[in-house]
C-alpha positions in Angstrom: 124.3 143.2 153.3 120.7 144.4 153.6 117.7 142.9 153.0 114.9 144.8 151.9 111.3 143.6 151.7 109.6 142.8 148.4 106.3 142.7 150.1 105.0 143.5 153.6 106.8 144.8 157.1 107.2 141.0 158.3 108.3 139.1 155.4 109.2 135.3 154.7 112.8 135.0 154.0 111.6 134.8 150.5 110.3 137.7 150.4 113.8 139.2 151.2 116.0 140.9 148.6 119.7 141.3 149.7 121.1 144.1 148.5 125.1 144.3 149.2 126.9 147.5 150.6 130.2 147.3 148.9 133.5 148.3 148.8 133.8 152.0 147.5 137.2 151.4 146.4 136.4 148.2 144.9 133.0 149.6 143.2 135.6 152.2 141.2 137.5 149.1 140.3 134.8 146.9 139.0 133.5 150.5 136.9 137.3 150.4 135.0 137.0 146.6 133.8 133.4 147.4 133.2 133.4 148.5 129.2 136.3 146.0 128.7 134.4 143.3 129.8 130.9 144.1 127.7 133.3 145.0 124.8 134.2 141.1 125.0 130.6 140.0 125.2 129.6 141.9 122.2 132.8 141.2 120.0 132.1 137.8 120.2 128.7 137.5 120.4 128.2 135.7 123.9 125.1 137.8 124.9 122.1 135.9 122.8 120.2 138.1 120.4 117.0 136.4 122.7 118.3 138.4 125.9 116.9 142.1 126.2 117.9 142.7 130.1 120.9 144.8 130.9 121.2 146.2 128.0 121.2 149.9 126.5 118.9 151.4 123.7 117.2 147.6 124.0 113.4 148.3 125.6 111.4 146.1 127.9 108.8 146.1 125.9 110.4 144.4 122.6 109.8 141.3 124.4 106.3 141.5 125.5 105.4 142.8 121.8 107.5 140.1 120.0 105.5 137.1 122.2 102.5 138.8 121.4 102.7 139.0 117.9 103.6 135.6 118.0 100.9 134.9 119.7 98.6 137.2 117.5 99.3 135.0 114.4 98.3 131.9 115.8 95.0 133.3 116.7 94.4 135.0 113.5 95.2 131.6 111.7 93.2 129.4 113.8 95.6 128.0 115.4 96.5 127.2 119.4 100.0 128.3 120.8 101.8 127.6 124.1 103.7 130.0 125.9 105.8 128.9 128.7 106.6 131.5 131.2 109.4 130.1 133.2 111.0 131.4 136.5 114.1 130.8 138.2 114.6 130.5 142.0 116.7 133.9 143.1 118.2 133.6 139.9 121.2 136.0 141.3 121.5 134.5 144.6 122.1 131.0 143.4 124.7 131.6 140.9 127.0 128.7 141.2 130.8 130.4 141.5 132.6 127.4 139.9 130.4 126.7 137.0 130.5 130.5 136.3 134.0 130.3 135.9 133.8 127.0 133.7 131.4 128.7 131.6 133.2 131.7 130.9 136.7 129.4 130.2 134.6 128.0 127.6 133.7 131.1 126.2 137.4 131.9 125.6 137.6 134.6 128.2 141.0 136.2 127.9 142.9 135.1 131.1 143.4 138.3 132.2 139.7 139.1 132.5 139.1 135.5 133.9 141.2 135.8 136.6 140.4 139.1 138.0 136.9 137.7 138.1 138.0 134.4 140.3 139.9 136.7 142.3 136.5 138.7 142.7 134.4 136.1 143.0 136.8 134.3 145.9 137.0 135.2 149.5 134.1 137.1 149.2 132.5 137.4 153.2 129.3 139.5 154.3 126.8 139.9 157.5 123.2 140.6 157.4 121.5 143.9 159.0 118.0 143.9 159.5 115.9 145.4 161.9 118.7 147.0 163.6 120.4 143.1 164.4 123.8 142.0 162.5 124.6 138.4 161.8 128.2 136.9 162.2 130.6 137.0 159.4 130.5 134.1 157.0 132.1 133.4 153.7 129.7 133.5 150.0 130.2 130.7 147.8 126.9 131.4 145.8 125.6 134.3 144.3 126.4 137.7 142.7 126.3 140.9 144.8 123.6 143.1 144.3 124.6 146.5 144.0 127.9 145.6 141.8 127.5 147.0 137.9 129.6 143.7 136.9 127.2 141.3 138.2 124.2 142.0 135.6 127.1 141.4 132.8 128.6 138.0 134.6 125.2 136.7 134.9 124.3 136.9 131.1 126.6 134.2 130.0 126.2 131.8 133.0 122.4 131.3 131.1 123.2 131.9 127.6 123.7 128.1 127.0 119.6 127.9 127.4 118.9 128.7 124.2 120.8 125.6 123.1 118.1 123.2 124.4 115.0 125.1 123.5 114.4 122.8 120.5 111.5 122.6 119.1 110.5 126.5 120.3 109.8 128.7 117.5 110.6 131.8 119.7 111.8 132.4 123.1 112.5 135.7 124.8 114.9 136.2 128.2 114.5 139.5 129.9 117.4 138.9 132.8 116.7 136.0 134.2 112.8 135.8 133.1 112.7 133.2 130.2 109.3 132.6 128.0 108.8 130.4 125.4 106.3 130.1 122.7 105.2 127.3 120.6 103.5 126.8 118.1 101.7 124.3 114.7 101.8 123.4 111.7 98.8 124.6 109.6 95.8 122.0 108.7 96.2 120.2 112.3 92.9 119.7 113.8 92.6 121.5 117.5 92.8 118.5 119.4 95.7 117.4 117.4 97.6 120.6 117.5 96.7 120.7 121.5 98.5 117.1 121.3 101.6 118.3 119.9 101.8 121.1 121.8 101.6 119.4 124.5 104.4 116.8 123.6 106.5 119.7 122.7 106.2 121.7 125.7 107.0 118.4 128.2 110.1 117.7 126.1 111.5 121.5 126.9 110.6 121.3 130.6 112.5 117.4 130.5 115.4 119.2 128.7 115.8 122.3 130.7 115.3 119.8 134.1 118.2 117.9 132.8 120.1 121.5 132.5 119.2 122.4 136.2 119.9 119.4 137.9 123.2 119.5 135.9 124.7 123.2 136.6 122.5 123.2 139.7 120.0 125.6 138.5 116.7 126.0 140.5 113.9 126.7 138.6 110.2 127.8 140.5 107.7 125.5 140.0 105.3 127.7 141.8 105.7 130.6 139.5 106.6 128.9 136.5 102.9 129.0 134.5 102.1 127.8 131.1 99.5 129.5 129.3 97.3 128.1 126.2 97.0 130.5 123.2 93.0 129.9 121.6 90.2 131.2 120.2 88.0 128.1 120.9 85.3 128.2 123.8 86.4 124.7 124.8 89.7 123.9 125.4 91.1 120.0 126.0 93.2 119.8 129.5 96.8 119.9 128.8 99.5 118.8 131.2 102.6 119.2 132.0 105.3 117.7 134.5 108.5 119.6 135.9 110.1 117.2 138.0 107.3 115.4 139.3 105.5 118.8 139.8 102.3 119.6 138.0 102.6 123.1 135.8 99.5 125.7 136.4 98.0 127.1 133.2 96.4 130.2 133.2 94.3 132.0 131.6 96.0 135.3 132.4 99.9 136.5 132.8 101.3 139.3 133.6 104.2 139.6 132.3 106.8 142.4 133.0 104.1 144.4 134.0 101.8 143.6 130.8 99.1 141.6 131.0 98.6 138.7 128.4 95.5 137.2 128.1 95.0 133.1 126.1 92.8 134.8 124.1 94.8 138.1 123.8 91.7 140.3 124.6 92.6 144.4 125.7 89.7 144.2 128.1 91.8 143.2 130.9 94.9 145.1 130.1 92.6 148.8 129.5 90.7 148.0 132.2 93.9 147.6 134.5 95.6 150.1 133.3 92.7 152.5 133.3 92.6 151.4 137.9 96.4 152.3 137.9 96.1 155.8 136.0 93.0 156.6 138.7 94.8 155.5 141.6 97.8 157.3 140.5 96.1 160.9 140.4 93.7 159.5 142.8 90.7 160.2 140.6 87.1 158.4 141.0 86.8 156.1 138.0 
């Protein structure tokens, strides 16, 4: 197992992402059962029709442009929207082997399938190279291996149940293990009203999915978990919102998968950043 830096030359271990050197043998293997098991997941519909990650002829951008144009009604009707972008802590990393496998039994997983997957999932031992220094051998209880072509598909279903407890959203969007959620008002509310129940609704989802994480011992970022006010009013009311007894930031900005979304979707931003990428990618003078 190596860890390679997501940011500078002496990172936190936070800032580590392990990548797993595995079995060539076994990487044939796991290419075989492949198919068979994303045959299963689509046949019976396990993946949800909110998840665009790890999947083929499905873009990245389908779910920036559908929260947008959810968002783009509410401001061309007058009114406000909440978008809840919400992170999970090294969502791969923390996958919880036994609730996995109790998930997947409940999706009616043939046997066969099922039990090659214990079987992969059990035993499983690594050591950590970085820097030229190697850890001792110990044992993985947690996690997926990065670097395996089955993990992506084992970790759809092990968070498909999320969309269950979503209620009230009227959209919500997962790109792998990114979630965002978007609410949003009746018509004929007053602001502060509609600010109200936006409010109300977005503390029930965040009570909900706590009760989901503390049960199937999901970690979920409250640092980079943001909420994010959709408006067209100069002044705004303060909203707040509690994940277990932590405060949620709102923003006024987002950038999400790599596009920016403002709360009062203004290009200004997005052109102007993009225009500061495309001159430091041919290294022109803006």
């Amino acid at each position: 197992m190596f860890c390679n830096t997501k940011s500078n030359a002496y990172p936190r271990k936070n800032d580590l992402r392990p990548i797993s050197i595995l079995n060539a043998i076994g990487k044939v293997y796991e290419k075989v059962l492949h198919p068979k098991y994303h045959t299963w997941l689509k046949e019976n519909k396990i993946i949800p029709h909110q998840q665009s990650g790890f999947q083929a002829n499905i873009r990245l951008q389908t779910r920036v442009l559908s929260v947008y144009e959810e968002a783009r009604q509410c401001i061309a009707t007058n009114r406000p929207g909440l978008i809840l972008f919400v992170d999970f802590v090294s969502a791969f990393d923390k996958v919880w082997h036994k609730a996995l496998l109790v998930k997947l039994a409940r999706f009616h997983l043939p046997s066969r399938l099922w039990l090659w997957l214990r079987s992969w999932l059990s035993d499983r031992s690594a050591y950590v190279s970085f820097g030229g220094l190697e850890s001792d051998v110990f044992y993985i209880e947690w996690g997926l291996p990065q670097g395996s072509v089955i993990s992506p598909l084992i970790y759809i279903p092990y968070l498909a149940d999320l969309v269950e407890i979503k209620e009230p959203v009227r959209k919500d969007k997962f790109f792998a293990d990114d979630w965002s959620l978007f609410f949003s008002v009746p018509y004929g509310l007053s602001f502060s009203t509609s600010c109200t129940l936006l409010q109300r609704q977005g503390q029930e989802a965040f009570d909900k999915i706590h009760v989901y994480c503390e049960y199937w011992l999901v970690e979920l970022s409250v640092t980079k978990t943001v909420a994010m006010l959709i408006h067209s009013q100069i002044q705004v009311p303060s909203l707040k919102l509690i994940y277990n007894g932590h405060e949620i930031k709102f923003v006024n900005k987002f950038t999400d998968l790599d596009y920016l979304i403002t709360s009062k979707l203004g290009l200004g931003q997005l052109l102007n950043l993009q225009c500061s990428q495309i001159f430091h990618l041919f290294k022109l003078c803006p």
